[in-house]
C-alpha positions in Angstrom: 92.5 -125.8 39.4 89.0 -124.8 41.0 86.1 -125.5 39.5 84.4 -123.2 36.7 81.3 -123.0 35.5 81.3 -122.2 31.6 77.2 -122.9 30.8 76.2 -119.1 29.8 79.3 -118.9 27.7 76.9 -119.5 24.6 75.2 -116.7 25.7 77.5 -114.3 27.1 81.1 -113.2 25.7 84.0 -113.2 27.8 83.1 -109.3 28.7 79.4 -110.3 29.8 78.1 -109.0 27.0 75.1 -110.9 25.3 75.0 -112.5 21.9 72.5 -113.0 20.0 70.5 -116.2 19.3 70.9 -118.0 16.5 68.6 -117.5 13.8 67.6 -113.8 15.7 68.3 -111.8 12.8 66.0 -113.9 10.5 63.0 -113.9 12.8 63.1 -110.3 12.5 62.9 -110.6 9.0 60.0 -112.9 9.0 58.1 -110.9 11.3 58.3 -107.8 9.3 57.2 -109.7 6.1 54.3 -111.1 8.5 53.1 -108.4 9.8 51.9 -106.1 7.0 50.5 -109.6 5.6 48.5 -110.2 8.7 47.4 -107.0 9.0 46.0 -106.4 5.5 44.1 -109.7 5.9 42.2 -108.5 9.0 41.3 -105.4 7.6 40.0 -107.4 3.9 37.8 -109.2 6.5 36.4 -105.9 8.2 36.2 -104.2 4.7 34.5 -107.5 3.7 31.9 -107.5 6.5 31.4 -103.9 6.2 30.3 -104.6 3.1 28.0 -107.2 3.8 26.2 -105.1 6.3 25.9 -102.3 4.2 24.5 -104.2 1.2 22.2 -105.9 4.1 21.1 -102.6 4.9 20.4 -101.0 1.4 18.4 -104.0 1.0 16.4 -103.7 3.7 15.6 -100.0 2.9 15.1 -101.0 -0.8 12.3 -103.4 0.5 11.0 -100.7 3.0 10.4 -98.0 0.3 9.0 -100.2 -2.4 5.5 -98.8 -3.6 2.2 -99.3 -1.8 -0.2 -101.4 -4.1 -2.6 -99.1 -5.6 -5.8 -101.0 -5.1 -8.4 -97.8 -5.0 -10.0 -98.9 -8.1 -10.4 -102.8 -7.0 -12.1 -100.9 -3.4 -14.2 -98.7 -5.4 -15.6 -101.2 -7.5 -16.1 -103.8 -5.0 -18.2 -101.1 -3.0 -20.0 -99.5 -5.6 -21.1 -103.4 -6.4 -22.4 -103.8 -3.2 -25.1 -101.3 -4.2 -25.5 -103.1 -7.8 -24.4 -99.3 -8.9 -24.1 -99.0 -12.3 -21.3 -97.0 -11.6 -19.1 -100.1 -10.7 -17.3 -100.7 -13.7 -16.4 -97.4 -14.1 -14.5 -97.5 -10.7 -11.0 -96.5 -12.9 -12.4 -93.5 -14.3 -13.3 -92.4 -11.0 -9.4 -92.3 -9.9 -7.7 -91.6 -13.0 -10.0 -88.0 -12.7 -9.0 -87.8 -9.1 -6.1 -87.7 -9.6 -5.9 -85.8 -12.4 -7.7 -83.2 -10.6 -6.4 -83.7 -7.0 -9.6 -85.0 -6.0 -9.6 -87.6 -3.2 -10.9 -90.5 -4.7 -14.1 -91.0 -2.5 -15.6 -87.8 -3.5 -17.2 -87.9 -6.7 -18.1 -91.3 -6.3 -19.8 -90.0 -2.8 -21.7 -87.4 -4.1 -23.4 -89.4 -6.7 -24.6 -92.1 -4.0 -26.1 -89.2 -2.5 -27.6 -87.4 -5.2 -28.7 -90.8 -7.3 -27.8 -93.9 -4.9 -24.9 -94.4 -7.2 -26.5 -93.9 -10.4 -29.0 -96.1 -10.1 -31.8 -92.8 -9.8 -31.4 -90.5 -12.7 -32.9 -88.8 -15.6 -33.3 -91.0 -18.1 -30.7 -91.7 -20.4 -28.6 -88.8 -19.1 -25.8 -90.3 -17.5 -26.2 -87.6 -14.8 -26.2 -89.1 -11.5 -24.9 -86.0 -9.5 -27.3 -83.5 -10.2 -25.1 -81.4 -12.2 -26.9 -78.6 -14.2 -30.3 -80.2 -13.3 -33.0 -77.2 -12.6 -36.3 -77.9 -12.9 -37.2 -79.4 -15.8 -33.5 -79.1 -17.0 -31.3 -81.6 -17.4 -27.8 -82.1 -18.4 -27.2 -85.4 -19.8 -23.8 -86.9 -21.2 -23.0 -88.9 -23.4 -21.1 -92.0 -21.3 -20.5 -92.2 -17.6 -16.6 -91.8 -18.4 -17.7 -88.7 -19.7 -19.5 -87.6 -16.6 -17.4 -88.8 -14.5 -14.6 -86.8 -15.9 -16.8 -83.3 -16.5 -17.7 -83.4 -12.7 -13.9 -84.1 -11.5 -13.1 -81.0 -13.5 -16.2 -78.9 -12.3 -15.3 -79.4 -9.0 -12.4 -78.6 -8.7 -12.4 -75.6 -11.5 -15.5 -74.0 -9.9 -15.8 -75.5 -6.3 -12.3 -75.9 -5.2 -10.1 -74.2 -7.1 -8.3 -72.5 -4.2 -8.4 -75.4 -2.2 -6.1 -77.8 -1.7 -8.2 -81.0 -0.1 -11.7 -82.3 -1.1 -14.2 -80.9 1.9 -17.6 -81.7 1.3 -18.1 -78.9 3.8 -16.6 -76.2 1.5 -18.2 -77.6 -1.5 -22.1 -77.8 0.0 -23.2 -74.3 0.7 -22.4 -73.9 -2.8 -23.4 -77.4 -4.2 -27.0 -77.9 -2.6 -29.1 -76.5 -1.3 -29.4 -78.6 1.9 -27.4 -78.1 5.4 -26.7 -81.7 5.5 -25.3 -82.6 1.8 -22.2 -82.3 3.2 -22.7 -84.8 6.4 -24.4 -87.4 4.2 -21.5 -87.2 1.4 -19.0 -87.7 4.3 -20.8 -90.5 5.2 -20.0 -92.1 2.0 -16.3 -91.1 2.0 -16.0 -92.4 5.6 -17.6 -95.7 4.7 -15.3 -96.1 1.9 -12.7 -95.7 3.7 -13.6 -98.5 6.3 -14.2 -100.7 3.3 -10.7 -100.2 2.1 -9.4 -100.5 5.5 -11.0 -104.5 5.9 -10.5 -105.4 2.6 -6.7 -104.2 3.0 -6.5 -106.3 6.4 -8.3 -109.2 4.5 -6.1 -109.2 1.7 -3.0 -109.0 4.3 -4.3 -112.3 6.5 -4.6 -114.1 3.7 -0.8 -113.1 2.7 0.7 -114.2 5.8 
């Protein structure tokens, strides 16, 4: 009887036709249970890190729109001080009116260190260091500097600027005084302020870091 070789019988049936391994039908099984387990942990972990980066994000635009310190006041006083201005302590009033009245803050301050080096030249006891309603032997005096301060915010922009949306000392001069360079020499306050604010704002930023 010749020889026969019988080793893929486990594998094929006697018509050549495959069978299946053992355990075949259960691996199938397995994998579609796996499968929809796998896959909804990989995308938890991409919700998860989407998640992550967008909270990273808000955060980092949270911290990039958080207020600018208002520190006009601390810069007006400071300068007004280095003048020994009278004025200094009233450095508050000077931006609460400002803004009240849309006034950059440098202005009334300004005029009154060109009209009375800061306050420290006026009529006596008249609390008038801007010149306002002084003619002559006229003078209009007020009761407090708060109470100047606030009556020449108002004046200015009710009479001088009323259609104007910034604070130009060149608008407000021809009518103001009656000199060509009022407005140059208040802009030299306002420009000087602003350099002041501009160091002390660096200082103050050094010394952070």
């Amino acid at each position: 009887m010749p020889f026969q070789m019988h080793t893929l019988g486990f594998f094929y049936g006697q018509k050549g036709k495959p069978k299946s391994l053992p355990g075949h039908k259960n691996m199938k099984k397995l994998l579609i249970i796996l499968i929809p387990i796998i896959l909804f942990i990989i995308s938890t972990g991409q919700v998860s890190a989407f998640e992550k980066a967008s909270a990273s994000s808000a955060q980092l635009k949270n911290e990039a729109i958080l207020p600018i310190e208002d520190n006009r006041a601390e810069i007006l006083r400071a300068y007004l001080e280095q003048y020994d201005s009278p004025l200094a302590p009233y450095a508050e009033d000077f931006i609460k009116s400002a803004d009240k009245y849309q006034l950059d803050w440098r202005l009334v301050a300004s005029i009154s260190g060109l009209e009375s080096g800061f306050g420290k030249h006026i009529p006596y006891n008249s609390y008038n260091g801007w010149g306002w309603g002084i003619y002559g032997d006229n003078v209009l005096r007020f009761n407090s500097w708060s109470e100047a301060i606030e009556t020449i915010s108002k004046g200015l922009r009710e009479n001088y600027l009323k259609d104007k949306a910034d604070s130009d000392p060149y608008f407000i001069g021809p009518t103001y005084a009656a000199s060509p360079t009022w407005a140059v020499r208040v802009s030299f306050f306002m420009n000087q302020m602003e350099e002041y604010r501009k160091r002390h704002t660096n200082q103050t930023l050094a010394l952070a870091l």
